[in-house]
N, C-alpha and C positions, 0 to 999 in steps of 0.2 A: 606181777605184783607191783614193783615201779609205777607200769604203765597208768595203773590205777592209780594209785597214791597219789602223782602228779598231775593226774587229770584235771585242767584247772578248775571245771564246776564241784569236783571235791573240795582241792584246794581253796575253793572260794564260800562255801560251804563253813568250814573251817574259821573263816576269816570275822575278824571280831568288828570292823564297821564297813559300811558302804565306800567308803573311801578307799581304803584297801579290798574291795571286793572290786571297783571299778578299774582299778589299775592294777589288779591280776589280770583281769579279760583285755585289758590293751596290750597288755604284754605277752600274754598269750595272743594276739590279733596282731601284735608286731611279730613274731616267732612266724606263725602263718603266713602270713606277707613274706618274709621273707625266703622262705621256703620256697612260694609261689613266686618270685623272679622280683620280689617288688619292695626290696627292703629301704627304710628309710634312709635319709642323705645324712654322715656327718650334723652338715649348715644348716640342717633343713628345722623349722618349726612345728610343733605338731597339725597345725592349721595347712603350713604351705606342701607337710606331706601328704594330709587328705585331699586339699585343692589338685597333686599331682597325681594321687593315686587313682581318685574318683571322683574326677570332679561336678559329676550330678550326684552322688549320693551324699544330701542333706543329713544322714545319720551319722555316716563317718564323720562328718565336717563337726558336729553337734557332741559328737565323742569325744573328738580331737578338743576340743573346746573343755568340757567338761574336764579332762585329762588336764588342762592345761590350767583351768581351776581350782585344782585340786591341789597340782604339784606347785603351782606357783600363786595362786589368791588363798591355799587354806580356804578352801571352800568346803562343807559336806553335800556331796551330793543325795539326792532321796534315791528312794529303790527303784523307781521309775528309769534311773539312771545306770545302774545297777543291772535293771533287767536289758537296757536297750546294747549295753555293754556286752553281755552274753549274749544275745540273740544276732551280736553282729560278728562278734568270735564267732560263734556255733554255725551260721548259712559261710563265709569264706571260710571254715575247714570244713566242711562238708563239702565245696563247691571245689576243693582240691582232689584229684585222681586219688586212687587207694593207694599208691606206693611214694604220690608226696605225701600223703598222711601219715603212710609208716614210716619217712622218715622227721614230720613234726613229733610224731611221738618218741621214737630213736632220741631226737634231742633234747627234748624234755626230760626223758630217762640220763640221759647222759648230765645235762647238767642239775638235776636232781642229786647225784653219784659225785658228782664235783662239791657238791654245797655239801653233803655227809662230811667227806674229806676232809674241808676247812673245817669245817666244826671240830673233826676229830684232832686235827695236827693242835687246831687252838687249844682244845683241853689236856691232849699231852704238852705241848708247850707251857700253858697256865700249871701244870701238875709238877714240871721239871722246876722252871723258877721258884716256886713254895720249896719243893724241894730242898733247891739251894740255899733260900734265905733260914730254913731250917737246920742246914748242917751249917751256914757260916755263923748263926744266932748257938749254937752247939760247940761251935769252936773257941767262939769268944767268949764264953761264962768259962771255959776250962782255963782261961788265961787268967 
């Protein structure tokens, strides 16, 4: 049930602009890279990591750009962009053997199960402090 849920074309589905649709699939497309032996550098740019990773595929190069427009010009990308993004997710996980795919998805489950967790620690954390200012706001009208 994970497995689905975090599947990112759901996940992106989901997602309320193209902006956030295009940088779910990079990330899911960095996840996969790195799975596949080829994870980004630290230093690295998103440019100088598609110029390393592949450096004839014009798409990744064109992503990585787009990516970089996004997060750092406030650009909206169109759906055109959108779709080039999943369809380059979608051929490198596909183009990984079945049991790196089981475990891109194992991580994706895994850190899907991590992000639950901080949500929940935060709302008990947010739930205990009201708490307190509640009994200490309780203590000091009795004075």
């Amino acid at each position: 049930w994970r497995a689905r849920v975090s599947e990112p074309n759901r996940r992106a589905a989901r997602s309320r602009s193209a902006s956030d649709r295009v940088l779910l699939f990079w990330q899911a497309l960095m996840d996969v890279q790195k799975v596949a032996g080829k994870p980004m550098q630290p230093s690295e740019t998103l440019r100088d990591y598609a110029l390393r990773v592949a450096p004839d595929d014009r798409g990744l190069l064109s992503l990585a750009d787009s990516v970089s427009a996004i997060v750092y010009g406030r650009h909206a990308p169109d759906e055109s962009r959108v779709t080039a993004a999943r369809l380059h997710y979608q051929s490198t996980y596909h183009a990984l053997p079945r049991p790196r795919r089981g475990l891109v998805i194992a991580r994706r489950i895994l850190q899907d199960v991590r992000d639950m967790l901080s949500q929940f620690w935060s709302l008990v954390l947010q739930a205990l402090r009201e708490m307190k200012e509640a009994v200490l706001a309780s203590l000091s009208r009795k004075k």
